[in-house]
N, C-alpha and C positions, 0 to 999 in steps of 0.2 A: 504494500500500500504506500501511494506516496503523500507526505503527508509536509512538502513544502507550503512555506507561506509567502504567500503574493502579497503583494502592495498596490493596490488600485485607489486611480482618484476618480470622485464621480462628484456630481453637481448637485444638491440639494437645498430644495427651496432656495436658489439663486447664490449659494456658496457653494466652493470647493473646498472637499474634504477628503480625507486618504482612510481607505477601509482596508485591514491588513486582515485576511482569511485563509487558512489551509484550502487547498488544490481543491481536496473533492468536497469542501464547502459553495468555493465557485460554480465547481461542477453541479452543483444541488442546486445553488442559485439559477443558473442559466435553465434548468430543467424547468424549476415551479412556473419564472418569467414568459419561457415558452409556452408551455401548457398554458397561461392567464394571458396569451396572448401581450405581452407589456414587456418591456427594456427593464433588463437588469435596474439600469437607473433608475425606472419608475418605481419597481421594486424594492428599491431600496429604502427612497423615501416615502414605499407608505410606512413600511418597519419604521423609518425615523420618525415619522408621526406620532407612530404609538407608543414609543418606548420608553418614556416616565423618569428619563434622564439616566436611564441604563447607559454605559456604553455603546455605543452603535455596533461592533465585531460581536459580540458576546449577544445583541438582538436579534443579530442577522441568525446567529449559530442555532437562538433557541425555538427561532420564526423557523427555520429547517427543520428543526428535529421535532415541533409539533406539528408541520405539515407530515411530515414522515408517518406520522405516531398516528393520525387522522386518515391517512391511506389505508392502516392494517386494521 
């Protein structure tokens, strides 16, 4: 498993910000994006909408693994 971590910047509500994620969290990301039809970036900031001043990496991770959790 490879479990490198990426550095991506993506734009939210009109700032740039840098979102660091392991490989196959990306991977997860670009999957759910597709399926709901929306860009990662859209994606992202609705996580950041809702996140209650979580971290943003650690939103994204927990927004995957309860989609995940809601597939089985």
């Amino acid at each position: 498993m490879t479990g490198g971590i990426t550095k991506r910047s993506v734009m939210i509500a009109g700032h740039r910000t840098s979102v660091s994620l392991e490989d196959p969290f990306w991977d997860a990301l670009r999957e759910i994006a597709e399926a709901r039809d929306r860009s990662i970036q859209a994606l992202i900031g609705e996580i950041d909408a809702g996140r209650d001043g979580q971290n943003l990496s650690s939103a994204i991770r927990v927004y995957i693994l309860l989609n995940l959790l809601a597939k089985s």
